[in-house]
C-alpha positions as CSV (number, residue, x, y, z in Angstrom):
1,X,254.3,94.1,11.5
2,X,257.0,92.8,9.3
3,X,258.3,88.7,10.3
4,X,261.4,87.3,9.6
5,X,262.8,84.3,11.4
6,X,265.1,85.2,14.0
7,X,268.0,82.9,14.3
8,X,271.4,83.2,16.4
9,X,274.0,81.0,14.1
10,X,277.3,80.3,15.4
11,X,280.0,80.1,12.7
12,X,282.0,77.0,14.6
13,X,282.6,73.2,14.2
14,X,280.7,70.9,16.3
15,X,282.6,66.9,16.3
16,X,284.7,68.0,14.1
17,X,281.8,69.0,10.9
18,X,281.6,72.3,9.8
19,X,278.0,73.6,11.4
20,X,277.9,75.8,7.5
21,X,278.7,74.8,4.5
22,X,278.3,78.0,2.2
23,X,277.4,77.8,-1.7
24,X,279.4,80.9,-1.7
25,X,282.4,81.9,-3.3
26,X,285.7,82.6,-1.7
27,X,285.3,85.9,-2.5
28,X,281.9,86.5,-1.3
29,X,282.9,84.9,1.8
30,X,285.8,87.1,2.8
31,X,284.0,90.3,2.0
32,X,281.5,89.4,4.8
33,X,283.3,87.6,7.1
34,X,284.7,89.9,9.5
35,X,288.3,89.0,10.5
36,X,288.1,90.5,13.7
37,X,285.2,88.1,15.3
38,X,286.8,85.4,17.8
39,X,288.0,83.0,15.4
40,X,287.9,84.7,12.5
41,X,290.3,83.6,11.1
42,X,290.1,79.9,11.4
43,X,285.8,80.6,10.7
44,X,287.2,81.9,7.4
45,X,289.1,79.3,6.5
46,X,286.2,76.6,7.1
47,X,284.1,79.0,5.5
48,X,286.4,78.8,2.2
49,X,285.9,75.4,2.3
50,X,282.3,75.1,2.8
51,X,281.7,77.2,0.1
52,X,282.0,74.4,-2.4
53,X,279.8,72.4,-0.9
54,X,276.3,74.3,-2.9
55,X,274.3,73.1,0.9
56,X,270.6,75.3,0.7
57,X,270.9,75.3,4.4
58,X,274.4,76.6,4.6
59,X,273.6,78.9,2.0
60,X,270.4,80.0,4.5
61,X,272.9,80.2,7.6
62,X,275.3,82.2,6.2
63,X,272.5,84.7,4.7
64,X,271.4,85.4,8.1
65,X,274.9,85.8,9.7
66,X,274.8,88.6,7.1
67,X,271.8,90.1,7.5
68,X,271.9,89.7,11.2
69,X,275.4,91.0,11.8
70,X,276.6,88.3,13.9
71,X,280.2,86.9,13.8
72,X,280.3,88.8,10.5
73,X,279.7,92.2,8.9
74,X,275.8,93.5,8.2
75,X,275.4,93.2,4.6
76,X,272.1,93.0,3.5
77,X,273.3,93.2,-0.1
78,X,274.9,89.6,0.4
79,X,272.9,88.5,2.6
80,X,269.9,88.7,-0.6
81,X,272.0,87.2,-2.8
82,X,272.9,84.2,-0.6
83,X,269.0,83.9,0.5
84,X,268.0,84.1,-3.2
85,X,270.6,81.0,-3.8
86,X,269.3,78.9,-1.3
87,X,265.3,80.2,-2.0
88,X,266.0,78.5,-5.9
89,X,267.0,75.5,-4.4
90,X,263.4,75.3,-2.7
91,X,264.7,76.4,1.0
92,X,261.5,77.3,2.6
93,X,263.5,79.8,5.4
94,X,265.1,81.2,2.5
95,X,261.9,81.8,0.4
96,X,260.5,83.9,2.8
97,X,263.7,85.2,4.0
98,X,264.3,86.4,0.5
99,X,260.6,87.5,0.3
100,X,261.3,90.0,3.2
101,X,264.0,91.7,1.7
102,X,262.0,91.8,-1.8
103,X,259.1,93.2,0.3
104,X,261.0,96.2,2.0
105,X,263.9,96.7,-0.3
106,X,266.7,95.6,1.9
107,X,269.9,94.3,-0.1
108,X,267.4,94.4,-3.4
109,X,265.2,97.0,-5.0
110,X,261.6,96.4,-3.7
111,X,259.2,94.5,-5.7
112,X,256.3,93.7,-3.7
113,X,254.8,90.9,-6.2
114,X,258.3,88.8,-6.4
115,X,257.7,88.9,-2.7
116,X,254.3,87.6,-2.8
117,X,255.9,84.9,-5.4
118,X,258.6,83.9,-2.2
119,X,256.2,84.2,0.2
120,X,254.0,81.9,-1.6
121,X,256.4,79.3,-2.6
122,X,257.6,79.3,1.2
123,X,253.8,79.0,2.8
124,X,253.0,76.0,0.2
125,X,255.9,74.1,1.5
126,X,254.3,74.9,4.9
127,X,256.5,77.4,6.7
128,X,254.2,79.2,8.8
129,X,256.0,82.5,8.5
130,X,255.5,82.9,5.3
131,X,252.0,81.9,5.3
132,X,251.5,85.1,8.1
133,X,253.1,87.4,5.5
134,X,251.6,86.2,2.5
135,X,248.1,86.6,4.9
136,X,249.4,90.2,5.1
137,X,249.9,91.0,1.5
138,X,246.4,89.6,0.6
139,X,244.7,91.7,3.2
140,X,246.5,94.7,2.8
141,X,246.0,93.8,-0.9
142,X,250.3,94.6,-1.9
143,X,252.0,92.4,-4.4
144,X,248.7,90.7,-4.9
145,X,244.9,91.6,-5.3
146,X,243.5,92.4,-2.2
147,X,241.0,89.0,-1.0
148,X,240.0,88.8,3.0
149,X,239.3,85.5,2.6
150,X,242.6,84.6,0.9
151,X,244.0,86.5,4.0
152,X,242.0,84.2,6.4
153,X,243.0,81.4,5.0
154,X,246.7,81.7,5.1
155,X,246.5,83.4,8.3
156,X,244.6,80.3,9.8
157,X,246.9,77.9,8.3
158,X,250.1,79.8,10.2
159,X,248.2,79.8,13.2
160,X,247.7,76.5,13.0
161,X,251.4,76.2,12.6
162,X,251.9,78.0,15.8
163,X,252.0,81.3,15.0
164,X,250.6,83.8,17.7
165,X,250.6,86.8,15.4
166,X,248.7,85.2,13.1
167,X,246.6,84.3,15.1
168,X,246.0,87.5,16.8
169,X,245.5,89.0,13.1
170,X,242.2,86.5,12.6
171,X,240.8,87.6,16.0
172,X,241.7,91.2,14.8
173,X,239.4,90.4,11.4
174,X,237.0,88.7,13.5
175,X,237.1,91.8,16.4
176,X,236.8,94.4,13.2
177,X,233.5,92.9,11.9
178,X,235.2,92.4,8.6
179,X,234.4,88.6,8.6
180,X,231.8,86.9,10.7
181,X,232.4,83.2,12.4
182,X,229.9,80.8,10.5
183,X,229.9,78.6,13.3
184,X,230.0,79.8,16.8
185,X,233.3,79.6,18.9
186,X,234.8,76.2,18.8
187,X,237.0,76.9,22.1
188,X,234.7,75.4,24.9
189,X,235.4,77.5,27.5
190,X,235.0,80.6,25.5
191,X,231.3,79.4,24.2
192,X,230.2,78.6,28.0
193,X,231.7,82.4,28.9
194,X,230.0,83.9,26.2
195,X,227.0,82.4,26.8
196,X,226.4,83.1,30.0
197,X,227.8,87.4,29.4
198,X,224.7,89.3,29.5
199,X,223.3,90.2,25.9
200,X,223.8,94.2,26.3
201,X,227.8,93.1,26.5
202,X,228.6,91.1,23.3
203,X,229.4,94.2,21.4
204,X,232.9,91.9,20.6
205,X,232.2,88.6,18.3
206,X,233.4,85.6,21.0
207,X,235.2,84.3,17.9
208,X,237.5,87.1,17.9
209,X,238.3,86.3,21.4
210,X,239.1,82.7,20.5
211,X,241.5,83.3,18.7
212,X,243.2,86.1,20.7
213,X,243.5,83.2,23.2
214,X,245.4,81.1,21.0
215,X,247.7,83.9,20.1
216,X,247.8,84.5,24.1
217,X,248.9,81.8,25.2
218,X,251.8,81.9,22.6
219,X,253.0,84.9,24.3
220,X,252.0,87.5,21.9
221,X,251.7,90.8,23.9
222,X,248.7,92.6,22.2
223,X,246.6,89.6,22.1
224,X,246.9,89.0,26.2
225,X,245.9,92.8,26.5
226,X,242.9,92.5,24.7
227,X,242.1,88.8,26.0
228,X,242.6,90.6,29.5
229,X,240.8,93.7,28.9
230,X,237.5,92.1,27.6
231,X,237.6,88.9,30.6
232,X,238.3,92.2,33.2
233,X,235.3,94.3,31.4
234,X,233.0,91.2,30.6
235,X,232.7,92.6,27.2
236,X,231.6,89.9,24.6
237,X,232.6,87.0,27.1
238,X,231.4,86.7,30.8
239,X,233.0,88.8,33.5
240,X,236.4,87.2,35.3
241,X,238.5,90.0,36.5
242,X,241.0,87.5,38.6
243,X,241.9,85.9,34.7
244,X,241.7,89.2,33.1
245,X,244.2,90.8,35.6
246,X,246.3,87.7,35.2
247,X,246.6,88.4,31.0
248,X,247.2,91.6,31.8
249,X,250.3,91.4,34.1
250,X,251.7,88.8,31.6
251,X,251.3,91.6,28.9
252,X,252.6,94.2,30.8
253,X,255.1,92.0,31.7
254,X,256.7,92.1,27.8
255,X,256.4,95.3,27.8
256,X,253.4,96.6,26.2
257,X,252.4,99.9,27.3
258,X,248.4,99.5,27.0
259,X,249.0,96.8,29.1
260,X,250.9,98.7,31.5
261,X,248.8,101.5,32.0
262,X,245.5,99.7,32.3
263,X,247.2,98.2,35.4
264,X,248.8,101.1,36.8
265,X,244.9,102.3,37.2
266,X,244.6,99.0,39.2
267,X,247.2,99.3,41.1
268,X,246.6,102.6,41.7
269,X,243.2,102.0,43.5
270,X,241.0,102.1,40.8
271,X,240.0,98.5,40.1
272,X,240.4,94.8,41.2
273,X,244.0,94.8,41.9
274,X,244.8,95.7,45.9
275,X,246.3,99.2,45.5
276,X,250.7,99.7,45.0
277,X,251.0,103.4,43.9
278,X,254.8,102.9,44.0
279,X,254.8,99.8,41.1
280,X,251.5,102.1,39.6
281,X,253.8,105.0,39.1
282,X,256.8,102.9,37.6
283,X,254.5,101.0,35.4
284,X,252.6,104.4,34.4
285,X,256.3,105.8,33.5
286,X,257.1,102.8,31.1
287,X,253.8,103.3,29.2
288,X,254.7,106.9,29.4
289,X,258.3,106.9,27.9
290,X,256.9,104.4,25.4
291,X,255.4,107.4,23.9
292,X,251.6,106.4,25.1
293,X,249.5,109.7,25.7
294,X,247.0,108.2,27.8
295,X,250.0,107.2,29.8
296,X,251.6,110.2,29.9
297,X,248.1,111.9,31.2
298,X,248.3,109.1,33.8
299,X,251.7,110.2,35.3
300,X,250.6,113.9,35.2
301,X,248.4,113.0,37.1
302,X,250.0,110.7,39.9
303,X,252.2,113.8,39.9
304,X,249.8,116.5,40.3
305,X,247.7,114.9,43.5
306,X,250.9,112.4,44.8
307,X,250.5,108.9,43.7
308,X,253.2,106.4,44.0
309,X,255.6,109.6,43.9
310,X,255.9,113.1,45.7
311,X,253.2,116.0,44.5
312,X,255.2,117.9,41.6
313,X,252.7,120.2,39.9
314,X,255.9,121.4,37.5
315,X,256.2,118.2,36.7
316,X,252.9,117.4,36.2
317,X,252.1,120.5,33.9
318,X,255.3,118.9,31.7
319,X,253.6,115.3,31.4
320,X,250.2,117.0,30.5
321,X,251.4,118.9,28.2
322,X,253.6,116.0,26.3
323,X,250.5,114.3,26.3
324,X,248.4,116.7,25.2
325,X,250.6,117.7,22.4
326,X,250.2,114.3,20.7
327,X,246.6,114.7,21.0
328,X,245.2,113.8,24.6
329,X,242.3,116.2,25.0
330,X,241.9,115.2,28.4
331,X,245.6,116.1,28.9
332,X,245.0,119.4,27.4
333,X,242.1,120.0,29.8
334,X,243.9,119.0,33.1
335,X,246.8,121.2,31.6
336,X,244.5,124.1,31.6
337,X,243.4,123.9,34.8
338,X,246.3,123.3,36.4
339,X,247.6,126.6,33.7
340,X,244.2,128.2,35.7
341,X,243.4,127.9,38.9
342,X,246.8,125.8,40.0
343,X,249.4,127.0,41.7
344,X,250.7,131.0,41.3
345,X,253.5,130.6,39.6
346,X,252.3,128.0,37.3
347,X,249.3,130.3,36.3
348,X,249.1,131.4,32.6
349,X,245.6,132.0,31.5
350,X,246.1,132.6,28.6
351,X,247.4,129.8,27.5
352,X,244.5,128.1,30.1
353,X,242.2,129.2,27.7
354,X,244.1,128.0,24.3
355,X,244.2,124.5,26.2
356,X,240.4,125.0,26.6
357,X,239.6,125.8,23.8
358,X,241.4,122.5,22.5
359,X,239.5,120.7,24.8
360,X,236.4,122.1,24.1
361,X,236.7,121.0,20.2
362,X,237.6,117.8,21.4
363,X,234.3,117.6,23.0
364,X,235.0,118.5,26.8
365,X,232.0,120.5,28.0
366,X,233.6,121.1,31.5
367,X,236.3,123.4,29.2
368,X,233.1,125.4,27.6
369,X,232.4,126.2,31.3
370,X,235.7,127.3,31.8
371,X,235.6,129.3,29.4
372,X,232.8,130.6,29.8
373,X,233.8,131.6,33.6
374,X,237.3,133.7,31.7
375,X,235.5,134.8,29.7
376,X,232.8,136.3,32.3
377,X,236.2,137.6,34.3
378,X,238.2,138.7,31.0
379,X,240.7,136.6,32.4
380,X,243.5,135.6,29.9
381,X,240.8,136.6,27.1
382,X,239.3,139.5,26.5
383,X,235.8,140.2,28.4
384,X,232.8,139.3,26.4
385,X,229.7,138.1,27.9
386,X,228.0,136.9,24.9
387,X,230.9,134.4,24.6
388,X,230.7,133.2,27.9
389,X,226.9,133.0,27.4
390,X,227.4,130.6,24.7
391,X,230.0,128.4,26.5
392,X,228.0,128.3,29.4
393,X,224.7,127.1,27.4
394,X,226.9,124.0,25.9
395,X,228.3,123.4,29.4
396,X,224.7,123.9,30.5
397,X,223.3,121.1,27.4
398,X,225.9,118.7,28.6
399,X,224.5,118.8,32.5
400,X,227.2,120.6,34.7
401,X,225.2,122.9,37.2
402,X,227.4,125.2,37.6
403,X,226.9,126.1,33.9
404,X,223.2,126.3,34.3
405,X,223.8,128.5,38.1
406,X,226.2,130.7,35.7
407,X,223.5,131.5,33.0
408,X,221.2,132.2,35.5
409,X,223.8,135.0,37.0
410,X,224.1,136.6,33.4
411,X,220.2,136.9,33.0
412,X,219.9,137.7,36.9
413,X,222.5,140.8,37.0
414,X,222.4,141.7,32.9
415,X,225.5,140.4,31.8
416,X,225.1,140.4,27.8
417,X,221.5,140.0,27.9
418,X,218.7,142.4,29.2
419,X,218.2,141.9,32.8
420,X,215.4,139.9,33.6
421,X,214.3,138.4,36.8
422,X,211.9,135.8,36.0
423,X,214.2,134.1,33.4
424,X,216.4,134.0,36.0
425,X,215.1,132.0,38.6
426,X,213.9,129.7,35.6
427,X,217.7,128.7,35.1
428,X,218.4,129.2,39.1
429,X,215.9,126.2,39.0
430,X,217.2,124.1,37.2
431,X,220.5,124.4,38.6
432,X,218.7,124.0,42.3
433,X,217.7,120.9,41.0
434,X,220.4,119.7,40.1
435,X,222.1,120.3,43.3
436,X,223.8,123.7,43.2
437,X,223.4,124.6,46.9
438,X,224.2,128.6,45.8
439,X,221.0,128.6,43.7
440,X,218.4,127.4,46.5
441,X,219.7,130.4,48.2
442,X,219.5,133.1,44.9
443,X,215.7,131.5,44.6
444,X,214.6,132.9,47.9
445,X,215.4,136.4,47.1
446,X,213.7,136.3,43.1
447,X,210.3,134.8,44.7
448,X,210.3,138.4,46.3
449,X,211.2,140.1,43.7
450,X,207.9,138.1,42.0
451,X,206.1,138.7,44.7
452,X,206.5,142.5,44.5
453,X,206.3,142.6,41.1
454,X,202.9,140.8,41.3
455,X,203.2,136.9,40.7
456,X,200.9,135.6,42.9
457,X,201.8,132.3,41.3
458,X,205.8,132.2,42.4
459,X,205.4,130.4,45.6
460,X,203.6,127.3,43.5
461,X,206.4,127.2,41.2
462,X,209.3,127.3,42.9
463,X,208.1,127.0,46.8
464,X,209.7,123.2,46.8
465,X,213.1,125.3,46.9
């Protein structure tokens, strides 16, 4: 993430002073001064006169009226040139404004090391914005060489400054393993937490967490979900779902759609939070339209079995798809069922079973067993029982049952394979003790079978069927 200071400047007098002075020129002045902003005219006037005055901080003021727009036209061409003035005269908001556009080419031709100069001049002057970006550079190793602990130290030094997305970047180096705390957590309340978490659920260094406080309660978005998510999960600090929900709803709150669909799954009944499907739709949807797959697989589903809105499978097959075209497997998989065995006129098995085969790839046994059943029918795909032999036995690897009843069936009736009995009621076995009601039944009539064909052994075997 880029950081420049934000600041709304009004162009107007207060007691009678003029709120800039401008070490512009005239010239300079009426080519960015917009005439048709309330007051333009008299603003341009003072503005003439400012100009003279060579002020750093009117020199600052103006630059950002430039770059923001505001009161005057965008011109981030001016707007460098005025931050540049006021940077030489040791401006600290102009260093690193000027470092900015340096760093992304905006107004000036990009020259990542002059920005790293700005920058630097700005953060030893103490602006804490600077000190963040120059952080950046040196961790991301542009305009300078690359040194973590170079990074850490400028990024602490913002932090300390007040800067919540600094410190959310040292909990994210802390979170990463790519430094280690040399001294425990120095917030209190986050030692006595972590020490009483049980051991199996410190996967997360509680340093890391420490400082995604401080950059929580700054307001920075990403560092309340995570804060959140780890107090709701008890993962690397001791369980507190009440305090974890509450980061949560303050992230969702800005806006962030991680945030928001973590607690559209509480609100829709699947957590801590008492159940509202209507807010766990509308929350789902902003996640959604903010581009976030996982959301987008959650409103697919809320549409496909009615949560928070009206059943729409249509709908639902659209949201599954979107998702699963930027990469949800799971999408892709719920897609193909709903593409399989949904209803009529949604069917398509073909494409069903290019959706499963996604999915599969992706690591979704339950698709190999899908498969596996089209392509035991020849459904959407041509009929090969070999195939579906092969799906099955991943399906089968992975645990599912059905996949184990369904291999059993192939060797039973020889589908594929020769037909043989005994191998058979092996796999009906193991599928009967698993659970598959269908295969306690099968077992009955293969005992006969090696009864007849003279096991005398059978009924020890399998007799607990």
């Amino acid at each position: 993430m880029l950081y420049f200071r934000n600041i709304a400047v009004v162009a107007v007098l207060f007691l009678g002073q003029p709120f800039l002075a401008a070490a512009a020129t005239p010239d300079m002045t009426e080519a960015i001064v917009s005439p048709t902003a309330e007051g333009g005219a008299v603003t341009l006037e003072r503005l003439k006169q400012a100009a003279e005055r060579h002020d750093p901080e009117s020199l600052y003021r103006l630059a950002t009226l430039a770059f923001e727009g505001k009161l005057v036209r965008r011109d981030h061409e001016q707007a460098a040139g005025l931050f540049k003035r006021a940077a030489t005269k040791s401006h600290a908001g102009a260093q690193n404004a000027f470092g900015f556009m340096l760093e992304n080419g905006l107004g000036v031709a990009k020259n990542e090391q002059e920005a790293a100069f700005w920058y630097e001049r700005a953060a030893a002057a103490g602006d804490g914005e600077a000190q963040y970006n120059l952080g950046r550079l040196y961790q991301e190793g542009r305009g300078v060489q690359r040194s973590i602990e170079q990074a850490l130290s400028w990024y602490t030094k913002a932090a300390a400054a007040g800067s919540g997305i600094a410190a959310y970047h040292v909990g994210l180096l802390y979170e990463s393993g790519t430094i280690a705390p040399e001294q425990g957590v120095p917030n209190v309340a986050l030692r006595e937490r972590a020490a009483n978490a049980p051991e199996q659920n410190v996967p997360k260094p509680a340093a890391a967490l420490e400082w995604y406080e401080k950059a929580a309660q700054g307001g920075h978005d990403m560092a309340q979900y995570k804060l959140g998510k780890a107090l709701y999960e008890g993962k690397g600090v001791a369980r507190d779902p009440v305090q974890g929900i509450a980061w949560i709803e303050k992230s969702a709150a800005q806006g962030n759609p991680l945030a928001q669909h973590l607690l559209a799954l509480q609100l829709a009944g699947d957590g801590f939070k008492a159940a509202d499907e209507p807010r766990a739709m509308r929350l789902a949807m902003a996640a959604a339209y903010a581009g976030l797959p996982a959301a987008e697989r959650v409103v697919g589903s809320f549409l496909e079995y009615g949560v928070g809105a009206a059943k729409d499978p249509h709908a639902a097959v659209r949201w599954y798809r979107e998702a699963a075209i930027r990469g949800d497997a799971e999408a892709g998989l719920r897609l193909a069922i709903l593409l399989d065995e949904g209803p009529p006129v949604l069917r398509s098995p073909r494409e069903a079973s290019a959706w499963y085969e996604k999915a599969s790839a992706a690591g979704w046994r339950n698709a190999d067993l899908r498969l596996g059943l089209l392509y035991e029918a020849g459904k959407g795909v041509e009929r090969d029982y070999a195939q579906a032999l092969r799906r099955y036995e991943r399906a089968a690897d992975a645990g599912y049952p059905e996949a184990l009843y369904r291999i059993a069936v192939l060797h039973d009736e020889g589908l594929g394979v020769k037909r043989d009995s005994r191998l058979a009621l092996e796999w009906y076995a193991k599928a009967a003790e698993r659970g598959h009601a269908e295969a306690n039944q099968v077992i009955q009539r293969l005992m006969k079978i090696l009864e007849r064909d003279g096991d005398p052994f059978g009924k020890l075997k399998f007799g607990k069927f």
